[in-house]
N, C-alpha and C positions, 0 to 999 in steps of 0.2 A: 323729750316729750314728757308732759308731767304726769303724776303718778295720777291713776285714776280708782276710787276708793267706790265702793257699789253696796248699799246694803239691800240685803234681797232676801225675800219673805216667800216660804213653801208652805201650803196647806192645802194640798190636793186631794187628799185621803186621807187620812189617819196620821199623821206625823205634823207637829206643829213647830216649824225651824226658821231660825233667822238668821242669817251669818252676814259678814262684811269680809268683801272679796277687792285683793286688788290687782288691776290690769288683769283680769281673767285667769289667774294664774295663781295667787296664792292667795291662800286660805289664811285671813287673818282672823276670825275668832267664828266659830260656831256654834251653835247652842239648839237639842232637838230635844222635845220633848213627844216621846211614840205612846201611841194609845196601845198596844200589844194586848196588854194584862186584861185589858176594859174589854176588849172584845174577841181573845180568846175563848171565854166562857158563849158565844153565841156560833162558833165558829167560822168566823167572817166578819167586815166590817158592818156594824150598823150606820148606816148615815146620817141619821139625826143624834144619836150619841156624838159620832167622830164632829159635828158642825157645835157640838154645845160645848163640846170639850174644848176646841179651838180659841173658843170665842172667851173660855175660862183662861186659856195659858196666853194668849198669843201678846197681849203686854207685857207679860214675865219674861216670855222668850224674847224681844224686842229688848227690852231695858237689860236682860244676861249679858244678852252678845255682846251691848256696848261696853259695858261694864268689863267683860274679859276683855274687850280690844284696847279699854284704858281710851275710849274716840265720845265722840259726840254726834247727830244726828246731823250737826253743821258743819263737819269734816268732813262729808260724804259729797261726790259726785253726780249720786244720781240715788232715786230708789227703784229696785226690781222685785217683781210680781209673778207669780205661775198665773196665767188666766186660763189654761186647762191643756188639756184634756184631766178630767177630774171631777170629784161628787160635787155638784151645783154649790151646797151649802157650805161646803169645808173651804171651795175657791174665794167665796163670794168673802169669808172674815178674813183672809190674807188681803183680797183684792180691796176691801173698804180699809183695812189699816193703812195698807201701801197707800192709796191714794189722800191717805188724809194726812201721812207726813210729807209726803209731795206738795200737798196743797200748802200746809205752814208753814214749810219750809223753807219753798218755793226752790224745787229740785225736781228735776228733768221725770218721770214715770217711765218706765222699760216695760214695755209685756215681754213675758216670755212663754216658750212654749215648752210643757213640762217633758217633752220627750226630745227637745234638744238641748234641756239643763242635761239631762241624763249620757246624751251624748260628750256635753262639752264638760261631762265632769273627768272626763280622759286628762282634760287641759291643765287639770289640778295634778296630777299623776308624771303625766309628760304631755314634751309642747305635741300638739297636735299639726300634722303636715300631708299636704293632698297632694293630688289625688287620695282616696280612700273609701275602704267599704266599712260601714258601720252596721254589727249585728244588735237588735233593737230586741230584746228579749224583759220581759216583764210581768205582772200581775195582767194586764192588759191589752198589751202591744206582743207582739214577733214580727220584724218588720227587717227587711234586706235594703240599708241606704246607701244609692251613690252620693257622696260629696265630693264635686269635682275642684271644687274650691271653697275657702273658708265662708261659711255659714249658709250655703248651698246646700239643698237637700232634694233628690233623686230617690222615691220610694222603686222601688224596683222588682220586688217581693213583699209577703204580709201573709198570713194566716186567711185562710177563708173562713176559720168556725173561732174557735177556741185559743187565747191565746197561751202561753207555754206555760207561763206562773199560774195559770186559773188552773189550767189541766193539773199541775203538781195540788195545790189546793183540793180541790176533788178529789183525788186520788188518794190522799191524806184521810179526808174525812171519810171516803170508803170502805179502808183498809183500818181504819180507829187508833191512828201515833198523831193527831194533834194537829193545831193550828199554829201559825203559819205553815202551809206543805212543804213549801219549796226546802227548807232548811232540814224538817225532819227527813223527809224520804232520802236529801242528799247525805246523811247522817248515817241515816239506817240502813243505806245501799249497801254502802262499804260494808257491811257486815254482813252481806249475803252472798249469791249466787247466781249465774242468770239461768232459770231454773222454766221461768215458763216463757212459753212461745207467745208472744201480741205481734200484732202487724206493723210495719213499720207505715206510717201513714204517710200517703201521695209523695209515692215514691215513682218520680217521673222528673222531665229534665227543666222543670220550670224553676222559679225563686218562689214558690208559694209554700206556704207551709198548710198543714191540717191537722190538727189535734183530738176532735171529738170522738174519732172513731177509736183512736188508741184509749182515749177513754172510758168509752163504750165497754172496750175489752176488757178493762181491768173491772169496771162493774160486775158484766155479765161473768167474770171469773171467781167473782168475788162471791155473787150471790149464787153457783153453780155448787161451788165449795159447800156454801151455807143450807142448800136444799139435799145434797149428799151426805151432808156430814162431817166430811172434812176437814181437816185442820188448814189455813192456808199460811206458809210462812213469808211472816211480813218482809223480814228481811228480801229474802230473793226473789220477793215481788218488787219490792221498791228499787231494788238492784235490775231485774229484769225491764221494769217498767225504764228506769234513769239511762239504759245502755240505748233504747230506743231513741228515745228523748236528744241522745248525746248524735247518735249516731244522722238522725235528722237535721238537724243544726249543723253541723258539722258537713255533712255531703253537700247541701243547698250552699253553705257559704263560701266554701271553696270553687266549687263550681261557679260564684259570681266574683268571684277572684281573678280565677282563671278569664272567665270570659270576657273579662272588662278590662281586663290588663294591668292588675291593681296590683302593688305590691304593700300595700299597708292596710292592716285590720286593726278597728276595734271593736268591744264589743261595750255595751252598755244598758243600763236599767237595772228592776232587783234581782234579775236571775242569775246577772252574769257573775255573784258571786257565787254561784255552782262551781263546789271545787272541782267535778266532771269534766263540765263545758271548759268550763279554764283549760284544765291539764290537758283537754283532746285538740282542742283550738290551736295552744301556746305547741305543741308537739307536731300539729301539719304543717304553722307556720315556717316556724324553725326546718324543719323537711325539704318547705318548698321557698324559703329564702324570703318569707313574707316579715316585715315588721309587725309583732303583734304587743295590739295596747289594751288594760281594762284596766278598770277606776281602782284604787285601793278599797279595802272592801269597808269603809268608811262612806263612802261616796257611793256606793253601789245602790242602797235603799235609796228613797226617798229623802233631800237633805236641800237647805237652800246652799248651800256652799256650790254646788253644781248651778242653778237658777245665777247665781252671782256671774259663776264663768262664763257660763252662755250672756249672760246681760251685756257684757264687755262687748263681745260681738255684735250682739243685736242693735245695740247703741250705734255699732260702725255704720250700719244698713238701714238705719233711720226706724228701728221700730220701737216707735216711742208711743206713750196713752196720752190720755188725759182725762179729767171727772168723766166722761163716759165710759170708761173702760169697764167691760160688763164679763163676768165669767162665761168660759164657755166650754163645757163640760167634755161635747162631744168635737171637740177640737183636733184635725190630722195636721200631724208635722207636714204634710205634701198637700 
């Protein structure tokens, strides 16, 4: 079978990345340029910043990758696109690049869908084999998927408020160590205690998750300290807050483990490089004889290298665009 060469273009949010993938599986050159620095300073992404910033890199990031892979636009088999879930304007400069070297090129358009790049960037890692539960953890998303077969997707569980990256986020900016949360609190855990009591949130036998309230808690603890006087140590807050965190994730996906008779996990998206989640995940599996996979922590953020590997697939299953192809922001993998 011939080799199939994918150049695939992410701009969901804040990251502006172009990479060329081959047969879903190996990462032939990548190239990301992250807004971080730009919107550190506001704590949080702005969206009309992240969409001008795009629109300033996304040629440079296009002509890098080729340049590292030593290829050309006429070596490629196809071109692939995030069309969402993700900020309207950041999708839309991915989504008019992708389509206008489709157009000249005249090369096949792939949509993909930015939460089964994130899945199928396992694929880059190790090969991916079903049945399978896939934990979907992210700035956005927490989501429990059955995939009973390749590129089938089974939402089974989801968050009803808050997803798990936002809550870290929050909680960041509450406690005052910085933006991105998710990185800092998993940083400054380790160095605490589990000192104060939050609740563990919907804690019941379902696949659903809930976040706000544990949020709530760390607010309301936060500003209780603040009206008393009190010092509050960040550290074994963000240790106490992460253990909750772990300990939710954890109970919910084994339990969809167990009940669906699954012996293989992954997890994926930006959370899942929580050294936490990792080390509690990678430690039940092993326990209970489960194969467990997550992305190398290259692949975990936001990156088209993932968008590439998923494209291979999506290609099998006919999900192809054409000049219609319109972002769409508020987009579910199910």
């Amino acid at each position: 079978m011939k080799d199939m060469f994918i150049l695939a273009i992410e701009s969901s949010c804040d990251e502006t990345s172009c990479a060329i993938v081959k047969n879903g599986c190996e990462d032939i050159a990548t190239v990301i340029m992250t807004q971080i620095d730009i919107h550190t300073k506001y704590g949080g992404v702005v969206p009309e910043i992240a969409s001008r910033e795009h629109l300033r890199c996304i040629t440079l990031v296009i002509e890098e990758t080729l340049k590292k892979a030593n290829m050309k636009i006429e070596d490629m088999d196809a071109i692939a696109v995030t069309y969402g879930p993700g900020l309207i304007g950041s999708l839309l400069v991915g989504i008019e690049a992708a389509k206008t070297l489709a157009l000249i090129y005249d090369k096949p358009l792939i949509k993909v869908n930015h939460m089964a790049g994130h899945i199928y960037a396992n694929n880059l890692t190790k090969k991916m084999e079903y049945p399978l539960i896939s934990l979907v953890i992210s700035g956005g998303h927490t989501e429990l998927i059955y995939m009973k077969d390749e590129y089938s997707f089974e939402k089974i569980g989801g968050t009803l408020d808050d997803a798990v990256g936002e809550c870290y986020d929050k909680v960041a900016r509450v406690i005052g160590v910085g933006y991105p949360g998710g990185p800092v609190i998993d940083k400054l855990s380790k160095e605490g205690t589990h000192e104060y009591n939050l609740p563990v949130p919907l804690n019941d036998d379902s696949y659903n998750f809930s976040f706000s309230g544990l949020k709530s808690a760390v607010i309301n603890l936060a500003h209780n300290c603040e009206q008393r006087g009190e010092s509050l140590n960040k550290a074994n807050l963000a240790r106490s807050f992460q253990d909750v965190v772990v300990e939710t994730l954890t109970k919910k996906t084994m339990k969809a483990l167990k009940d669906y008779n699954v012996k293989r996990l992954i997890v994926a998206g930006g959370v899942s490089a929580n050294s936490a989640i990792r080390e509690s995940l990678k430690e039940l599996c092993e326990k209970n004889q489960i194969d467990f996979s997550v992305p190398d922590f290259k692949y975990c953020t936001d990156n088209a290298s993932m968008i590439g590997a998923a494209a291979y697939f999506a290609f099998q299953h006919g999900e192809l665009a054409d000049e219609n192809l319109n972002a769409r922001p508020g987009l579910n993998l199910v």
